[in-house]
C-alpha positions, 0 to 999 in steps of 0.5 A: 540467530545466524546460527538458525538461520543457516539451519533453515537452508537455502529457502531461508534466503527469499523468506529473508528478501521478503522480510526487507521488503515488507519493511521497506514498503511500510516504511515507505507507505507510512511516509507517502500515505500522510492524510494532511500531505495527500488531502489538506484539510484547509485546500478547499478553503484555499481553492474558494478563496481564490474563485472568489476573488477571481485569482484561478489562472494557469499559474494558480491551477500549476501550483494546485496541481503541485500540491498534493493528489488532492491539489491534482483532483481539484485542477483537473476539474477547475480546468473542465469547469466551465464545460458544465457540471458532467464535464467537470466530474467526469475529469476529477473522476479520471484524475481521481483513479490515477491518484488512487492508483499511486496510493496503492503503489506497493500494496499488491506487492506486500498482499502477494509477501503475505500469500507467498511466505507461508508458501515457501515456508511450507516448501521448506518443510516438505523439503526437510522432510524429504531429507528426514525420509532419505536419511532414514531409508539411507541410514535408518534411525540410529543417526539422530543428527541426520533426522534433527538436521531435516526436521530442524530446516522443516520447523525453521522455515515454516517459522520464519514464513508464518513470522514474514506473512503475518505482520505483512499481512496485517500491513496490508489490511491498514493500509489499504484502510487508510487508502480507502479513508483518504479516498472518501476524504477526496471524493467529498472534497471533490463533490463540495467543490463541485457542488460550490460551482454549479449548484447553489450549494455552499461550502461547508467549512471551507474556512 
């Protein structure tokens, strides 16, 4: 293994990098995007139990806030609450995008491995074909040696980008869909909560 990566040459080296990155950034989105851990499914149920018995207070909305992205979400709004319903949405919309944003912490990062891979791969093909036409015109053809060296580093590197770039890429699609179903998740958690305080709208499974 050592041997073929040393043949690819020096553009081996960041092909590499991005291997560890993409790695290590799965591991991390595959810890931090745990649906349970960002919307607790029985939060809202939490939430209303504690209006109904008049238990909300700063204390109460720290340790919300605390608990998960969701906690942040419902915070926000139980402090605007008593501003009205438009108040109370526009503050879960703005904690809401922060929240969002942290969910697609890195996710730029591994499109951007996914887009650039293939492309330094394909720089190291150029550039083994370059050493192939030089060793030609230098030498001709009799060194054979010489050709498989290029043709071998343009083969390799191309390889090695195409294997970086297709598991992040596919990465990237799941988890920016595991983003996007969350986000549903909290919008409609947000919206009962809402609709509970200044509607005549229930909660639903709020148990």
């Amino acid at each position: 293994m050592f041997e073929i990566i040393k043949s690819g040459g020096w553009l081996m080296l960041p092909i590499l990098l991005c291997s560890v990155a993409v790695i290590a950034i799965c591991i991390e989105r595959l810890w931090t995007l745990n649906p349970q851990r960002i919307a607790p499914r029985t939060l809202l149920g939490d939430v209303w139990g504690w209006l109904k018995s008049n238990q909300v207070n700063a204390d109460k909305l720290t340790e919300l806030r605390d608990s998960s992205p969701l906690g942040k979400i419902f915070a926000a709004g139980l402090s605007n609450s008593r501003h009205g319903r438009e108040i109370m949405k526009d503050s879960i919309e703005e904690t809401a995008s922060q929240v969002v944003h942290e969910l697609e912490r890195f996710l730029g990062a591994l499109g951007t491995i996914a887009a650039v891979a293939p492309l330094i791969g394909l720089l190291g093909t150029v550039i083994g074909m370059i050493q192939v036409f030089t060793a030609i015109m230098l030498e001709g053809t009799g060194n054979a040696g010489v050709l498989a060296g290029g043709i071998s580093q343009a083969l390799i590197t191309t390889a090695a980008g195409l294997t970086v770039a297709i598991p992040a890429l596919m990465a990237h699609k799941y988890f920016q869909r595991r983003v996007d179903t969350i986000v549903v998740t909290m919008e409609q958690e947000a919206v009962k909560l809402v609709d509970a305080l200044h509607s005549d709208r229930k909660i639903e499974n709020a148990a």
